[in-house]
FIBA-316923 format. One record per residue: residue in one letter; chain; x, y, z of N, C-alpha, C, O in turn. Coordinates in steps of 0.05 Angstrom, whole numbers, plus 32768, in hexadecimal, padded with zeros to 4 digits. Each point is the difference from the previous one (the first is absolute). Example, Ala and Ser with C-alpha at 12.3 -4.5 7.8 and 13.67 -1.06 7.14 Angstrom:
BEGIN
<node><aa>A</aa><ch>A</ch><n_px>8108</n_px><n_py>7F8E</n_py><n_pz>809C</n_pz><ca_px>7FEE</ca_px><ca_py>8018</ca_py><ca_pz>8000</ca_pz><c_px>8012</c_px><c_py>8018</c_py><c_pz>8000</c_pz><o_px>8015</o_px><o_py>8000</o_py><o_pz>800D</o_pz></node>
<node><aa>S</aa><ch>A</ch><n_px>7FE4</n_px><n_py>8015</n_py><n_pz>7FE5</n_pz><ca_px>8010</ca_px><ca_py>8018</ca_py><ca_pz>8001</ca_pz><c_px>7FF1</c_px><c_py>8016</c_py><c_pz>800E</c_pz><o_px>800A</o_px><o_py>8016</o_py><o_pz>8004</o_pz></node>
This chain:
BEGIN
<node><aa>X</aa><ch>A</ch><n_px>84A5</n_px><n_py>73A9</n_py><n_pz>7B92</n_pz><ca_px>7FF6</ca_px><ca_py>7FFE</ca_py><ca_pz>801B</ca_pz><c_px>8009</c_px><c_py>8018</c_py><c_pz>8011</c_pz><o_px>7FEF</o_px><o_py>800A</o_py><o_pz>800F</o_pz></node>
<node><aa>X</aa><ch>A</ch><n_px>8025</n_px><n_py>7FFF</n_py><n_pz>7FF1</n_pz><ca_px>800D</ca_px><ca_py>800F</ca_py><ca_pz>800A</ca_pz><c_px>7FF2</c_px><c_py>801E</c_py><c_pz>7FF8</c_pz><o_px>7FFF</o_px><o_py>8010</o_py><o_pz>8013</o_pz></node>
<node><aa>X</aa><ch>A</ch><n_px>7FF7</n_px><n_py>7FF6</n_py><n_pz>7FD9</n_pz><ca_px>7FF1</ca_px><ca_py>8015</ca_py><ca_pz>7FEC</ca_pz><c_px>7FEB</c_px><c_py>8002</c_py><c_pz>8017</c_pz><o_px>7FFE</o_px><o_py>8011</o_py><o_pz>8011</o_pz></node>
<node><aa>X</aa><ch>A</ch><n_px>7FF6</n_px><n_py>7FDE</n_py><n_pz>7FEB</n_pz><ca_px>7FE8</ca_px><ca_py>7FF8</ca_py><ca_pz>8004</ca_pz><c_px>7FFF</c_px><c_py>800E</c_py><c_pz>801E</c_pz><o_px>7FF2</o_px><o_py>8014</o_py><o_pz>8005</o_pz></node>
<node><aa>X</aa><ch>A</ch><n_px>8022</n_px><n_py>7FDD</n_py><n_pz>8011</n_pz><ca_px>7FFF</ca_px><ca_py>800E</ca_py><ca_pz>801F</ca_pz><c_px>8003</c_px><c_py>801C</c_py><c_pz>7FFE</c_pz><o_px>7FF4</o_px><o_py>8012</o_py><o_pz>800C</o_pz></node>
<node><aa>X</aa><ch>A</ch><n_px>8021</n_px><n_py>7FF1</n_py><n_pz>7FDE</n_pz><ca_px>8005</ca_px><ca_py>8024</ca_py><ca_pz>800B</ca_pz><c_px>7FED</c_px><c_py>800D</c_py><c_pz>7FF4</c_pz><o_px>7FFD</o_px><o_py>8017</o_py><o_pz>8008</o_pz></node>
<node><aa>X</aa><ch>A</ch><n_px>7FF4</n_px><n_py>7FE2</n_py><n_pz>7FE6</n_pz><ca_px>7FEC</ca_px><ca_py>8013</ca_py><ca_pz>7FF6</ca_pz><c_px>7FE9</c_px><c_py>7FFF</c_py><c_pz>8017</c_pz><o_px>7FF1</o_px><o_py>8014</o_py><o_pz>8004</o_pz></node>
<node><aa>X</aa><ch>A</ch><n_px>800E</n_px><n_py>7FD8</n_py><n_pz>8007</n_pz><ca_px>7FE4</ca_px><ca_py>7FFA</ca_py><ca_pz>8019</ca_pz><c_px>800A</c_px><c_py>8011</c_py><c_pz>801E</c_pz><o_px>7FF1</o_px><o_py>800D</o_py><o_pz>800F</o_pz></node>
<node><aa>X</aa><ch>A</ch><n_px>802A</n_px><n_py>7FEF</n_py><n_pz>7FF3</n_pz><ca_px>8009</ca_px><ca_py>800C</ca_py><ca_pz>801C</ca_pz><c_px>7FFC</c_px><c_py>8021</c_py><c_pz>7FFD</c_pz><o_px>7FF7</o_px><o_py>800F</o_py><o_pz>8012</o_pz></node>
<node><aa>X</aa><ch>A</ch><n_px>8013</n_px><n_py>7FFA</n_py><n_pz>7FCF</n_pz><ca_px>8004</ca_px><ca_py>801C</ca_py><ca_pz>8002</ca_pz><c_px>7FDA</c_px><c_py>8012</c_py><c_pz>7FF9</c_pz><o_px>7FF6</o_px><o_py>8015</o_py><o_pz>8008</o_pz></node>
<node><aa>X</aa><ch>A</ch><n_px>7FFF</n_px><n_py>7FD2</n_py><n_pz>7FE5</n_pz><ca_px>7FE9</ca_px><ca_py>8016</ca_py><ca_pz>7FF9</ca_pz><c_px>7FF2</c_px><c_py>7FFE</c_py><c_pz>8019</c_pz><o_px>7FF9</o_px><o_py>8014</o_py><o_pz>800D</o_pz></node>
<node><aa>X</aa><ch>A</ch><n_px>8003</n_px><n_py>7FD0</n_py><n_pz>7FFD</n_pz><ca_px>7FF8</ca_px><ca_py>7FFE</ca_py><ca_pz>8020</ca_pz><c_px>7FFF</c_px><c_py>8014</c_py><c_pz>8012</c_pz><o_px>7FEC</o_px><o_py>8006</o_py><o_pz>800D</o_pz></node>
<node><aa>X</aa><ch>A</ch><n_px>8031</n_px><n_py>8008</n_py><n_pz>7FF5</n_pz><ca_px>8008</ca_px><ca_py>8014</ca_py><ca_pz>8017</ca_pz><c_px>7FF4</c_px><c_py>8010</c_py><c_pz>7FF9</c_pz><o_px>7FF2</o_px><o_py>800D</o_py><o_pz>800F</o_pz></node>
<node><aa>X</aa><ch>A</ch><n_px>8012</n_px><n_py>7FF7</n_py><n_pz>7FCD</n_pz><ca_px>7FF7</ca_px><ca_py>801B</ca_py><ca_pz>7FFD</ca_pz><c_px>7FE1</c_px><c_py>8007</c_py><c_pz>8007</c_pz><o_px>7FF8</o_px><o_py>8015</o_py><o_pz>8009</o_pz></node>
<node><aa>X</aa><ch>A</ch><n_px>7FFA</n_px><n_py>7FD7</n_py><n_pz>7FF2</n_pz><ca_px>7FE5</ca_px><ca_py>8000</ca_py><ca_pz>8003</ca_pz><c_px>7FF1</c_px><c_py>8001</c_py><c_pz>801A</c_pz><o_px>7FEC</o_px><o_py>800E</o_py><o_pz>8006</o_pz></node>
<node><aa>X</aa><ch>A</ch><n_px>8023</n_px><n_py>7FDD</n_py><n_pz>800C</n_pz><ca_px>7FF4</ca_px><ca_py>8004</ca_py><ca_pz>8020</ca_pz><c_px>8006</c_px><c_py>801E</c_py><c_pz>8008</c_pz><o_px>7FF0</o_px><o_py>800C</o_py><o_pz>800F</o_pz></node>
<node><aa>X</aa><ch>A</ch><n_px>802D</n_px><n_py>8003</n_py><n_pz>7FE5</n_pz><ca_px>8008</ca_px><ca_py>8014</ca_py><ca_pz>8008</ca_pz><c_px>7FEA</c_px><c_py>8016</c_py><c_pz>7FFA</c_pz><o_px>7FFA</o_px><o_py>8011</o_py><o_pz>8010</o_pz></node>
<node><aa>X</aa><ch>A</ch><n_px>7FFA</n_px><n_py>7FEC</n_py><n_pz>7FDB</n_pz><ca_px>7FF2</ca_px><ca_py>8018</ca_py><ca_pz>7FED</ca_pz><c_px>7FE5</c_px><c_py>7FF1</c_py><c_pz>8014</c_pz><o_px>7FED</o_px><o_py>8011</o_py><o_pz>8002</o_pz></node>
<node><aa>X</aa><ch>A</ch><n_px>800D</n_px><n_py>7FDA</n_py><n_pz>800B</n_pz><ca_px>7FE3</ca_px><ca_py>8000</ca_py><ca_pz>800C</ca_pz><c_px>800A</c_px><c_py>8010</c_py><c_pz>801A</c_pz><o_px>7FFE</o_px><o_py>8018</o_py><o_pz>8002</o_pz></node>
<node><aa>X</aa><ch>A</ch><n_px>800B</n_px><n_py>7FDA</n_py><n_pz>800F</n_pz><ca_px>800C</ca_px><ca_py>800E</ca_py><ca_pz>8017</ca_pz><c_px>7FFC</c_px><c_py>8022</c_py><c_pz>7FFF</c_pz><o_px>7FF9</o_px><o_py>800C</o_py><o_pz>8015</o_pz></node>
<node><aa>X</aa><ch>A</ch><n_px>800C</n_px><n_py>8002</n_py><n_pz>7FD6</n_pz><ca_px>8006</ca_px><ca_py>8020</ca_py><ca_pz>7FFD</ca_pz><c_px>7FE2</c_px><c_py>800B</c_py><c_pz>7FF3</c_pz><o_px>7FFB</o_px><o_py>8017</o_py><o_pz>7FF6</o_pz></node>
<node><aa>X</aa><ch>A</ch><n_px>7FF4</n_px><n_py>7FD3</n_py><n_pz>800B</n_pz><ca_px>7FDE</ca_px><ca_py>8006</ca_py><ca_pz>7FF7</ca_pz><c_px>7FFE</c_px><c_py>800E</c_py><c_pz>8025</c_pz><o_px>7FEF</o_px><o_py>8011</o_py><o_pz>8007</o_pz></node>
<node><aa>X</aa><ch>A</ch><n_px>801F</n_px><n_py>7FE7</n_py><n_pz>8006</n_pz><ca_px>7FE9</ca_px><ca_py>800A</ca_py><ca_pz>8019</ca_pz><c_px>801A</c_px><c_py>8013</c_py><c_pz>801A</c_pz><o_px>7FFA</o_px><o_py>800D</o_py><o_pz>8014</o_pz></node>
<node><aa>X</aa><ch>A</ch><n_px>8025</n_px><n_py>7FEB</n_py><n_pz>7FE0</n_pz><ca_px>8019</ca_px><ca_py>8014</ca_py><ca_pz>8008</ca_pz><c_px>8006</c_px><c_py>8010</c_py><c_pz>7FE3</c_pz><o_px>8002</o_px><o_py>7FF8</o_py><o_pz>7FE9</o_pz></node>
<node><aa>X</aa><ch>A</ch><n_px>8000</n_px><n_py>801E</n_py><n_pz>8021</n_pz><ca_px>800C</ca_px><ca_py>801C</ca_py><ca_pz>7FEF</ca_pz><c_px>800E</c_px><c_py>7FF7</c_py><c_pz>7FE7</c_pz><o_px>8016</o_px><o_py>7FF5</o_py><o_pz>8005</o_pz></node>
<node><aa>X</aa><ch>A</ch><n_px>7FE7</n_px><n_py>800B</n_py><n_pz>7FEA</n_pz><ca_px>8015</ca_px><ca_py>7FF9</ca_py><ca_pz>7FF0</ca_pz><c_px>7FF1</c_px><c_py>7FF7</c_py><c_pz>7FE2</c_pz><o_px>7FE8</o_px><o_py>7FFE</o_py><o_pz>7FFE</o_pz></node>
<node><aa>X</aa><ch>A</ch><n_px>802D</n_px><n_py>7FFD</n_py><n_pz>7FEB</n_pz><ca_px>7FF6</ca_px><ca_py>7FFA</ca_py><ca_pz>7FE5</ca_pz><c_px>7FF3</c_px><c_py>7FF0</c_py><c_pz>7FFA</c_pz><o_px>8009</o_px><o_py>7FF6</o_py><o_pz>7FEB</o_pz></node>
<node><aa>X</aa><ch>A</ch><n_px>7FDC</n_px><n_py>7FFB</n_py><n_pz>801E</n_pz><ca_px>7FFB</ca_px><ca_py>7FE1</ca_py><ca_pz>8000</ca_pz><c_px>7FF1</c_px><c_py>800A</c_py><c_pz>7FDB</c_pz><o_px>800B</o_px><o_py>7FF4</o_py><o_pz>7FEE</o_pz></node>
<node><aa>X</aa><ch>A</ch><n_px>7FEB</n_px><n_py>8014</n_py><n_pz>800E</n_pz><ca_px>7FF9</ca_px><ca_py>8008</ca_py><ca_pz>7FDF</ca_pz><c_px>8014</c_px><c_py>7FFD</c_py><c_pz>7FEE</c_pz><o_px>7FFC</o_px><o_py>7FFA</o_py><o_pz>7FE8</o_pz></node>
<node><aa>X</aa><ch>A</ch><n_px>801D</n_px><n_py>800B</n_py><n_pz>8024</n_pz><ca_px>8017</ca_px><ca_py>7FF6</ca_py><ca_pz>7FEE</ca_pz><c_px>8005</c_px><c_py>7FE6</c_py><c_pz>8005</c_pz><o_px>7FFE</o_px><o_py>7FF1</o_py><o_pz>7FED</o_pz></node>
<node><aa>X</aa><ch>A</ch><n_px>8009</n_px><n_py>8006</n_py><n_pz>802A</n_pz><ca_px>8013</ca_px><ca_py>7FF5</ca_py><ca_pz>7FFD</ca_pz><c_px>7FEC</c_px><c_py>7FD9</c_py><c_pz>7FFC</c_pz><o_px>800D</o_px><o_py>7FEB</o_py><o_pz>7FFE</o_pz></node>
<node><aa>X</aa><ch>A</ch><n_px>7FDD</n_px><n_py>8017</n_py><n_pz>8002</n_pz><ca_px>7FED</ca_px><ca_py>7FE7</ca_py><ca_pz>8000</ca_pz><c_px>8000</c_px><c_py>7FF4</c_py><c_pz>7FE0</c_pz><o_px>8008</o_px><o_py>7FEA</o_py><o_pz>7FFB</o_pz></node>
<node><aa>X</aa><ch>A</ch><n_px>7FEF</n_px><n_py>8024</n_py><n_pz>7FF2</n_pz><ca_px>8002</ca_px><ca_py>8004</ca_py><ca_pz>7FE9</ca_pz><c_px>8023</c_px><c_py>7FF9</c_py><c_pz>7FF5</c_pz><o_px>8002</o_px><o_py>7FFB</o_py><o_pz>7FE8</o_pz></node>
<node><aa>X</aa><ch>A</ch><n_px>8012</n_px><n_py>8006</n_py><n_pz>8024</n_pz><ca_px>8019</ca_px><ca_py>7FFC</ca_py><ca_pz>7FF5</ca_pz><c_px>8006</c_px><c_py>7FD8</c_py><c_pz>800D</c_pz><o_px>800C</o_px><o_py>7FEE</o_py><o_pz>7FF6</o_pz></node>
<node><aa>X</aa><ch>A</ch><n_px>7FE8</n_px><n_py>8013</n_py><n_pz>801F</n_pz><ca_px>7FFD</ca_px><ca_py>7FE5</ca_py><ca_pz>800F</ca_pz><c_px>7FF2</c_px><c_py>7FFD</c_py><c_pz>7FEF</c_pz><o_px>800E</o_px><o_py>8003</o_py><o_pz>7FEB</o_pz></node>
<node><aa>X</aa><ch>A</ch><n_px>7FDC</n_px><n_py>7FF8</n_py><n_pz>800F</n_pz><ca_px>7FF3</ca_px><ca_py>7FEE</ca_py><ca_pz>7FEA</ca_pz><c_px>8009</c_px><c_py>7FF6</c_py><c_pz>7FE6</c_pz><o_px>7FFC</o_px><o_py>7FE9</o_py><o_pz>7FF8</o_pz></node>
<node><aa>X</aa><ch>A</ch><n_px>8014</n_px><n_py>802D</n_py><n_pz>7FF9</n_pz><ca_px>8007</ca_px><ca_py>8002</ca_py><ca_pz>7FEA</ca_pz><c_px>801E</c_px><c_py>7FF1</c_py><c_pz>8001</c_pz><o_px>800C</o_px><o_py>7FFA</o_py><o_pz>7FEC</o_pz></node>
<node><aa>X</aa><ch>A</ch><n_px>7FFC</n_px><n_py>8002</n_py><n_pz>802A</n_pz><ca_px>801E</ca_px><ca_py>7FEC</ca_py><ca_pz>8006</ca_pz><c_px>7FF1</c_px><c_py>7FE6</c_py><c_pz>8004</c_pz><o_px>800A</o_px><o_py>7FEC</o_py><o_pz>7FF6</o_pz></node>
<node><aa>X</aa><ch>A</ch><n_px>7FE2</n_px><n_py>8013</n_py><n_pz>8016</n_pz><ca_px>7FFC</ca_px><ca_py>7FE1</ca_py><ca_pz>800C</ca_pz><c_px>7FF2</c_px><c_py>7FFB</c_py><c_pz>7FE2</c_pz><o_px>8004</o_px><o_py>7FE8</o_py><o_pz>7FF9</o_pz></node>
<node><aa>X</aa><ch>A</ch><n_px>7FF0</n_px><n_py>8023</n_py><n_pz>7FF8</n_pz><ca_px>7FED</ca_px><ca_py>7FFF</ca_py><ca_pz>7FE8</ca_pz><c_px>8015</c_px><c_py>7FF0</c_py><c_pz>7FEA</c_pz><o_px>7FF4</o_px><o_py>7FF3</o_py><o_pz>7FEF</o_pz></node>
<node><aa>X</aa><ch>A</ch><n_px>8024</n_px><n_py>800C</n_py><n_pz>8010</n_pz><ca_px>8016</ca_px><ca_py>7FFE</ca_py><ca_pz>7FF4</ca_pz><c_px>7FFC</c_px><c_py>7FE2</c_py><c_pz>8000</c_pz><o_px>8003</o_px><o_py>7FF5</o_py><o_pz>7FEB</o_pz></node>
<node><aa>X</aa><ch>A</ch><n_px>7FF5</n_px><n_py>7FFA</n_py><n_pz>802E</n_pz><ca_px>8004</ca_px><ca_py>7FE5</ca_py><ca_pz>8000</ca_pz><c_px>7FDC</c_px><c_py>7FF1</c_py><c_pz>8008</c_pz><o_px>7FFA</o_px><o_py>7FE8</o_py><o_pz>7FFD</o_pz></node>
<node><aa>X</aa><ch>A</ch><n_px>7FF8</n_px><n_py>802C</n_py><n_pz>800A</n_pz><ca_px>7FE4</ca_px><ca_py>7FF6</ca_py><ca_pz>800C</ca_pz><c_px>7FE9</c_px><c_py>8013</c_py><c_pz>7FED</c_pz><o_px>8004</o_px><o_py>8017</o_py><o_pz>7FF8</o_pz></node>
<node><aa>X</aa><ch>A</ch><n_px>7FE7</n_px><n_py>7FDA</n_py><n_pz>8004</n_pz><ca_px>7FF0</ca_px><ca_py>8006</ca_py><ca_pz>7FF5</ca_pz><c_px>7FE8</c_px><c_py>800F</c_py><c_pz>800E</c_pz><o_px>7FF0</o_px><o_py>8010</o_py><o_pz>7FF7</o_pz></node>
<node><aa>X</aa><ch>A</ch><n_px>8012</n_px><n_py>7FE7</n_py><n_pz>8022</n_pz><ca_px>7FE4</ca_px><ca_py>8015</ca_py><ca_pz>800F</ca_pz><c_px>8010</c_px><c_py>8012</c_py><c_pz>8006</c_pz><o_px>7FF3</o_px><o_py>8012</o_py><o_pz>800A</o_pz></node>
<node><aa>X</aa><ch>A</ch><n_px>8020</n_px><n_py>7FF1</n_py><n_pz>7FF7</n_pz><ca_px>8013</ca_px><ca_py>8029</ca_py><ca_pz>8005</ca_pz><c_px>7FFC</c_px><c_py>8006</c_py><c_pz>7FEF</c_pz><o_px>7FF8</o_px><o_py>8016</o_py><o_pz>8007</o_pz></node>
<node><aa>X</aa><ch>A</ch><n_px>8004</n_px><n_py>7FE8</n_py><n_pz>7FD7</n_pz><ca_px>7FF4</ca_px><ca_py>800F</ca_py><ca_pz>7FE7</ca_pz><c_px>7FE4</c_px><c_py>8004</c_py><c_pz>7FFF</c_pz><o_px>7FF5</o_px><o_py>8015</o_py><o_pz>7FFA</o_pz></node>
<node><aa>X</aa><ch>A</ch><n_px>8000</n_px><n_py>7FD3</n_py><n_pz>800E</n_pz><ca_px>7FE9</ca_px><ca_py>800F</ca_py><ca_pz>8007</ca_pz><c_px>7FF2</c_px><c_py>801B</c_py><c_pz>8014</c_pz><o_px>7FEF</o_px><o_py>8012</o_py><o_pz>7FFC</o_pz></node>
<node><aa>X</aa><ch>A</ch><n_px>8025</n_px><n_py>7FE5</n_py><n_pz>8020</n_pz><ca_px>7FFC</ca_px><ca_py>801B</ca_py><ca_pz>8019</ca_pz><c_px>800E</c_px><c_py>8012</c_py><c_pz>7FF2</c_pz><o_px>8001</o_px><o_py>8014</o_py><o_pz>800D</o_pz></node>
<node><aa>X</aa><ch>A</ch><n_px>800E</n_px><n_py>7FF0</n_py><n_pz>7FDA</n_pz><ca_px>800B</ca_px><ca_py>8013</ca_py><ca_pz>7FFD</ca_pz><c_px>7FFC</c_px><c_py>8013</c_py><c_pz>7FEB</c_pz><o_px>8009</o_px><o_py>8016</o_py><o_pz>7FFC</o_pz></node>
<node><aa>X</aa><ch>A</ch><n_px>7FDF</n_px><n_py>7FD3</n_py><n_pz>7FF2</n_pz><ca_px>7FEF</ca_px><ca_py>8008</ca_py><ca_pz>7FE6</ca_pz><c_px>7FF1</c_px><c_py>8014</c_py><c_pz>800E</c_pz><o_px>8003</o_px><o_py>8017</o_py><o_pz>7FFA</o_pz></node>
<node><aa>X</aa><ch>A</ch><n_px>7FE3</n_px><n_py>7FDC</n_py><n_pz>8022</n_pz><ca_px>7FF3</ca_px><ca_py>800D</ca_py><ca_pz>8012</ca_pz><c_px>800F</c_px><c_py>8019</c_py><c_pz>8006</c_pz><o_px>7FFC</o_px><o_py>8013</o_py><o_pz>7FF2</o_pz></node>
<node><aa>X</aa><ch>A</ch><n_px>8013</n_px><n_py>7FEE</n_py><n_pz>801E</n_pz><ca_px>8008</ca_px><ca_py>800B</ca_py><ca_pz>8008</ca_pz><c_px>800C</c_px><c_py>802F</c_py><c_pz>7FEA</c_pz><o_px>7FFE</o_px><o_py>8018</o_py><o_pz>8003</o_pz></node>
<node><aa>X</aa><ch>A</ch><n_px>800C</n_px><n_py>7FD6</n_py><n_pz>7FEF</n_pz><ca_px>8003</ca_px><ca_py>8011</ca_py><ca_pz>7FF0</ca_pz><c_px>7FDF</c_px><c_py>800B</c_py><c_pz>7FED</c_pz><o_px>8000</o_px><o_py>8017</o_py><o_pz>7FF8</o_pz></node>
<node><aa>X</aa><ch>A</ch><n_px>7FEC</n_px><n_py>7FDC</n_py><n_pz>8002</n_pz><ca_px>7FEA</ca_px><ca_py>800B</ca_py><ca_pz>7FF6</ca_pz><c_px>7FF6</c_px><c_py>800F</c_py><c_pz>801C</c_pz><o_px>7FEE</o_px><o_py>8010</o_py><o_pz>7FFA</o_pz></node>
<node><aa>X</aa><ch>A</ch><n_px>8018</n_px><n_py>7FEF</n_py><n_pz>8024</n_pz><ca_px>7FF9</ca_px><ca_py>800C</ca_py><ca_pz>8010</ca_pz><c_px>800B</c_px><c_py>8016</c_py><c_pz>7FFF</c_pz><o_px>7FF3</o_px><o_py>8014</o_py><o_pz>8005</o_pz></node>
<node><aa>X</aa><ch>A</ch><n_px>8024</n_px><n_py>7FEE</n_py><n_pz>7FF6</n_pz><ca_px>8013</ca_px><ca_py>8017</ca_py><ca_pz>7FFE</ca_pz><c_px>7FF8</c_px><c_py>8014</c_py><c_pz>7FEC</c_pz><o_px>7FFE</o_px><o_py>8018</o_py><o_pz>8003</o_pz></node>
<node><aa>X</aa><ch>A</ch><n_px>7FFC</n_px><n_py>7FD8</n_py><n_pz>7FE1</n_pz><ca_px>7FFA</ca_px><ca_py>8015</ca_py><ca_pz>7FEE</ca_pz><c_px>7FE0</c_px><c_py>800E</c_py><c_pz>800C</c_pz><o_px>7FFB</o_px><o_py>8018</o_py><o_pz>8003</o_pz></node>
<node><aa>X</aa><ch>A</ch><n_px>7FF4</n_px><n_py>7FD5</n_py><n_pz>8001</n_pz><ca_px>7FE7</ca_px><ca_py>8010</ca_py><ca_pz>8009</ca_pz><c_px>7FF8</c_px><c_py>8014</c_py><c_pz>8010</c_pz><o_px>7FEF</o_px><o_py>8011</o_py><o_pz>7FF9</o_pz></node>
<node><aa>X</aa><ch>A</ch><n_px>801D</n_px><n_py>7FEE</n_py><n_pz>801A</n_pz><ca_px>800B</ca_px><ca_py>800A</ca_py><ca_pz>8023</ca_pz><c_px>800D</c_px><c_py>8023</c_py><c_pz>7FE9</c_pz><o_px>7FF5</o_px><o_py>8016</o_py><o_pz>8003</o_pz></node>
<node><aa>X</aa><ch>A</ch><n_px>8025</n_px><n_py>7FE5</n_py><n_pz>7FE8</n_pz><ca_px>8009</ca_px><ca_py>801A</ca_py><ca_pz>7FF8</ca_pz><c_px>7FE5</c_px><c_py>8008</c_py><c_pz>7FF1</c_pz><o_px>7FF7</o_px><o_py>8017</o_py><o_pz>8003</o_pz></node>
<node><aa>X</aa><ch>A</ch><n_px>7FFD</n_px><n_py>7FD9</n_py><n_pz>7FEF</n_pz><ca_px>7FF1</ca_px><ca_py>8019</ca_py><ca_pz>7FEB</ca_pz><c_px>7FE7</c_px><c_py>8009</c_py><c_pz>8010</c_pz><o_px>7FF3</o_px><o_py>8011</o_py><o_pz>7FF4</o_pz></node>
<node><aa>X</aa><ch>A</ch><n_px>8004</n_px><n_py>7FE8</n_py><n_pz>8024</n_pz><ca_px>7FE9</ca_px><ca_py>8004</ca_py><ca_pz>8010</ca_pz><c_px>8014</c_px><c_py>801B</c_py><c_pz>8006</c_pz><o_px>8000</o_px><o_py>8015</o_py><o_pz>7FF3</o_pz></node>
<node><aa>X</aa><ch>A</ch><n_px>800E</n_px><n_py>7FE7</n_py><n_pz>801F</n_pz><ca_px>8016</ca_px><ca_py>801F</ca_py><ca_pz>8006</ca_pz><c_px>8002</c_px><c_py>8019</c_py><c_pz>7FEE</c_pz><o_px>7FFE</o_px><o_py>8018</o_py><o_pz>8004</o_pz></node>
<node><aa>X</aa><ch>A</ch><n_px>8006</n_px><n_py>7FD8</n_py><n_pz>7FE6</n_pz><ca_px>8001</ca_px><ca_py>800E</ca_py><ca_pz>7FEA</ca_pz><c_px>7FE5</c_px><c_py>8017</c_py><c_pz>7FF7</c_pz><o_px>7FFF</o_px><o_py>8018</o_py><o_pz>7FFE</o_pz></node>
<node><aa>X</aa><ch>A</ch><n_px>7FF1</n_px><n_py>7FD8</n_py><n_pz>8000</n_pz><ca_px>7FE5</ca_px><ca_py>8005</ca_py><ca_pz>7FFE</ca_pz><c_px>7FFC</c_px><c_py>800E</c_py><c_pz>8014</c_pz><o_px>8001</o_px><o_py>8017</o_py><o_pz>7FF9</o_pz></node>
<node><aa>X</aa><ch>A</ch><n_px>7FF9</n_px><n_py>7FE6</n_py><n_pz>8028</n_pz><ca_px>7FFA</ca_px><ca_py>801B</ca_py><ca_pz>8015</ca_pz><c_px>8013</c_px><c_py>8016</c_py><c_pz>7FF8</c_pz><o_px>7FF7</o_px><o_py>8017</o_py><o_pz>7FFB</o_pz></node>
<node><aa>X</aa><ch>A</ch><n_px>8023</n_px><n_py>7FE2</n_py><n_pz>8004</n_pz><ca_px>800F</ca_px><ca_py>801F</ca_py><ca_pz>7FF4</ca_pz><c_px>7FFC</c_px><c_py>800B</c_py><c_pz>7FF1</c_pz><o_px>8004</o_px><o_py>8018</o_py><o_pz>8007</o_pz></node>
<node><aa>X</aa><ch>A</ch><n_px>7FF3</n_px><n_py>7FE6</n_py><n_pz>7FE0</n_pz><ca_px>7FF9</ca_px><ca_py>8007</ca_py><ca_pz>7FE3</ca_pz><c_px>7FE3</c_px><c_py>800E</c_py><c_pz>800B</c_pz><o_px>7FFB</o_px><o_py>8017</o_py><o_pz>7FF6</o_pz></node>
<node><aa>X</aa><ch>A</ch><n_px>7FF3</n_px><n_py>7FDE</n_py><n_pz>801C</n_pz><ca_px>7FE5</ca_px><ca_py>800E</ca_py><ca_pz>8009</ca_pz><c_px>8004</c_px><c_py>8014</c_py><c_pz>8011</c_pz><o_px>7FF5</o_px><o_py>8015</o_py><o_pz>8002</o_pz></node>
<node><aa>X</aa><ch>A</ch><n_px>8022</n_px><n_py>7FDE</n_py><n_pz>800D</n_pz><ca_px>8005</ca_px><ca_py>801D</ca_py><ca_pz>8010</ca_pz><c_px>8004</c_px><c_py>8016</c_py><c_pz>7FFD</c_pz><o_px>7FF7</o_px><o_py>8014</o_py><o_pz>800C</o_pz></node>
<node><aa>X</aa><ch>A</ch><n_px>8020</n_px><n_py>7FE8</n_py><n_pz>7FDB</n_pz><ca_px>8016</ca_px><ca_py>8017</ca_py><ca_pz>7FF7</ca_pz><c_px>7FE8</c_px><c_py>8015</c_py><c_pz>7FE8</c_pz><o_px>8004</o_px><o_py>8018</o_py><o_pz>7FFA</o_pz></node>
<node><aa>X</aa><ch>A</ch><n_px>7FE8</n_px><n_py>7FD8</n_py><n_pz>7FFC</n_pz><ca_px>7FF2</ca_px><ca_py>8010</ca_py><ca_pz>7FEE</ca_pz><c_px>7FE2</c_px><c_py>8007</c_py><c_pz>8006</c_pz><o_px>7FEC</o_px><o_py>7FFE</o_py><o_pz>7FF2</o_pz></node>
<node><aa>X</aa><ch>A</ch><n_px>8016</n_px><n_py>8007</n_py><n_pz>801F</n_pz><ca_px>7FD7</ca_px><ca_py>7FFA</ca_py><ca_pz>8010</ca_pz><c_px>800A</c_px><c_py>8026</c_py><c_pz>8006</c_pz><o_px>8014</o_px><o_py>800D</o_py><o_pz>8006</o_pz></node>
<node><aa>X</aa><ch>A</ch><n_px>7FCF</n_px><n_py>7FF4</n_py><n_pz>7FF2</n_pz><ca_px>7FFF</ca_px><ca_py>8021</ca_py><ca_pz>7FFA</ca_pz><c_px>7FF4</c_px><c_py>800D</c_py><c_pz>802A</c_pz><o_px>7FF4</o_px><o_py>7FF9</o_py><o_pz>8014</o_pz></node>
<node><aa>X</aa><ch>A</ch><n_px>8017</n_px><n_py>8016</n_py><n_pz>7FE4</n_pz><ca_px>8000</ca_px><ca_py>800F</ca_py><ca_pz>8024</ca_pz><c_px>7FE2</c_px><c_py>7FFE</c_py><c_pz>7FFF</c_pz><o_px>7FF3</o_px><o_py>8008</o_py><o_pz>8013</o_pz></node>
């Protein structure tokens, strides 16, 4: 039981913290994804927002990936 609160109090913080910094300065790309993956520990829809979450991540890099690679080689 005790597990159970501190894993909810801390991924909690971490997570409102990482929404909060979606719209103030700061790491919310980091730090939402680490909230999930703590609260994911004991809840089942945090693996899921965090399954999401991370296939967003990978997509989001290889789209990046992809404009750079076009950028870096596109003939003058």
């Amino acid at each position: 039981m005790l597990r159970k609160t501190v894993i909810t109090i801390v991924g909690g913080g971490l997570t409102l913290l990482g929404t909060a910094l979606i719209v103030l300065p700061g790491p919310a790309w980091l730090l939402l994804p680490i909230g999930l993956a703590v609260l994911s520990l004991e809840y089942s829809w945090a693996k899921r927002w965090l399954k999401k979450s991370q296939r967003f991540m990978t997509h989001s890099a290889n789209l990046l990936d992809k404009k750079i690679r076009d950028y870096r080689y596109r003939k003058p």
